[in-house]
C-alpha positions as CSV (number, residue, x, y, z in Angstrom):
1,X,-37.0,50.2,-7.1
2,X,-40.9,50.2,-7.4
3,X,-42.1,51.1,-11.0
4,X,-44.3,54.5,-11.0
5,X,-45.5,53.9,-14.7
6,X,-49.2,52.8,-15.5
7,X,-50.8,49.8,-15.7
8,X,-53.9,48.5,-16.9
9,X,-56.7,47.9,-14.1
10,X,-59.8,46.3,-14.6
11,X,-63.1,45.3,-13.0
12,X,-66.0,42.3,-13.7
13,X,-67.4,39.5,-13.7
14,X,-65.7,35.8,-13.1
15,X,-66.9,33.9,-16.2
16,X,-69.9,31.8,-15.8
17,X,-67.6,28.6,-15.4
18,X,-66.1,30.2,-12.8
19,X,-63.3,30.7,-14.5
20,X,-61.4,34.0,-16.1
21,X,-62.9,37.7,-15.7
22,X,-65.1,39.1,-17.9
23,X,-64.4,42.9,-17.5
24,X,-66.8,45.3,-17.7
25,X,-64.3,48.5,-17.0
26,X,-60.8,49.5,-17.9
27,X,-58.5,52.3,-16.6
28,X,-54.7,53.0,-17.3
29,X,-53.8,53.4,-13.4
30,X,-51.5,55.2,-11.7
31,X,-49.5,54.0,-8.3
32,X,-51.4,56.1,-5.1
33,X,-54.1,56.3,-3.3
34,X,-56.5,57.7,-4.9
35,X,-59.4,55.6,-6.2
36,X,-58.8,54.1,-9.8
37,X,-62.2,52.6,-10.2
38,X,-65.6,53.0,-8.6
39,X,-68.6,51.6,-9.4
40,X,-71.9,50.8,-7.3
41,X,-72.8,47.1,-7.6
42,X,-75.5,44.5,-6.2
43,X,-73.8,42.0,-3.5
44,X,-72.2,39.2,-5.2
45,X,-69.0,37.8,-6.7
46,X,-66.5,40.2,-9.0
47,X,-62.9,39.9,-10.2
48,X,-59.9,42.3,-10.7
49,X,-57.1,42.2,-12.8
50,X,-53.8,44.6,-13.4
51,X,-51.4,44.0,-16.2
52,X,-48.6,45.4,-17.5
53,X,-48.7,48.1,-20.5
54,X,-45.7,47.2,-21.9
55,X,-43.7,49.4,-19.4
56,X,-42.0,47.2,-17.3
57,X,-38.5,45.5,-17.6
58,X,-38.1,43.7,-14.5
59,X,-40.4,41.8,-12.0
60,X,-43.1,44.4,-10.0
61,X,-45.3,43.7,-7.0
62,X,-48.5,45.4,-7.0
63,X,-51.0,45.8,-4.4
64,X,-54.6,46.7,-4.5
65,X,-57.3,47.6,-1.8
66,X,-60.9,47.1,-2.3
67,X,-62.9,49.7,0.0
68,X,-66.9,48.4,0.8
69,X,-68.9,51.7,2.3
Protein backbone atom coordinates (compact mmCIF):
# COMPACT_ATOMS: atom_id res chain seq x y z
CA UNK A 1 0.00 0.00 0.00
CA UNK A 2 1.10 3.58 -0.97
CA UNK A 3 2.80 5.40 2.08
CA UNK A 4 0.80 8.72 3.19
CA UNK A 5 3.65 9.99 5.43
CA UNK A 6 5.95 13.09 4.45
CA UNK A 7 8.70 13.43 2.53
CA UNK A 8 11.16 15.95 1.93
CA UNK A 9 10.61 18.11 -1.47
CA UNK A 10 12.90 20.38 -2.77
CA UNK A 11 13.45 22.93 -5.60
CA UNK A 12 16.92 24.55 -7.43
CA UNK A 13 19.44 24.88 -9.31
CA UNK A 14 21.47 21.88 -11.26
CA UNK A 15 25.14 22.58 -10.10
CA UNK A 16 27.18 24.55 -12.44
CA UNK A 17 28.87 21.28 -13.71
CA UNK A 18 25.70 20.12 -14.55
CA UNK A 19 25.68 17.86 -12.11
CA UNK A 20 23.67 17.57 -8.54
CA UNK A 21 20.97 20.21 -7.35
CA UNK A 22 21.70 23.03 -5.55
CA UNK A 23 18.27 23.68 -3.63
CA UNK A 24 17.20 26.79 -2.90
CA UNK A 25 13.73 25.59 -1.05
CA UNK A 26 12.63 22.82 1.18
CA UNK A 27 9.22 21.60 2.33
CA UNK A 28 8.11 18.40 4.34
CA UNK A 29 5.27 17.35 1.67
CA UNK A 30 2.33 15.70 2.02
CA UNK A 31 0.77 13.03 -0.77
CA UNK A 32 -2.26 15.21 -2.76
CA UNK A 33 -2.84 17.63 -4.94
CA UNK A 34 -2.46 20.58 -3.63
CA UNK A 35 0.69 22.57 -4.54
CA UNK A 36 3.79 21.86 -2.24
CA UNK A 37 5.98 24.50 -3.72
CA UNK A 38 5.59 27.64 -5.82
CA UNK A 39 7.90 29.98 -6.80
CA UNK A 40 7.98 32.55 -9.86
CA UNK A 41 11.24 31.98 -11.83
CA UNK A 42 13.06 33.36 -15.11
CA UNK A 43 12.99 30.71 -18.04
CA UNK A 44 15.81 28.28 -17.69
CA UNK A 45 16.98 24.97 -16.31
CA UNK A 46 15.93 23.83 -12.48
CA UNK A 47 15.92 20.52 -10.64
CA UNK A 48 13.73 18.67 -8.04
CA UNK A 49 14.36 16.22 -5.64
CA UNK A 50 12.06 14.08 -2.93
CA UNK A 51 13.62 11.89 -0.30
CA UNK A 52 12.59 10.01 2.30
CA UNK A 53 12.38 11.37 6.13
CA UNK A 54 13.19 8.39 7.65
CA UNK A 55 9.50 7.09 7.34
CA UNK A 56 9.53 4.51 5.05
CA UNK A 57 10.24 0.73 5.44
CA UNK A 58 9.62 -0.67 2.16
CA UNK A 59 10.18 0.54 -1.60
CA UNK A 60 7.69 3.79 -2.56
CA UNK A 61 6.97 5.27 -5.96
CA UNK A 62 6.42 8.81 -6.02
CA UNK A 63 5.13 10.99 -8.66
CA UNK A 64 5.35 14.71 -9.19
CA UNK A 65 3.71 17.25 -11.60
CA UNK A 66 5.26 20.44 -12.52
CA UNK A 67 2.39 23.00 -13.61
CA UNK A 68 3.84 26.15 -16.15
CA UNK A 69 0.95 29.11 -16.19
Amino acid sequence: APSTGPVGLAFGLPGTDGSGCQFAKVVTARPGTTPQITAQVDAGFYCMGIFDLGNFTTVQNFSITIVNP
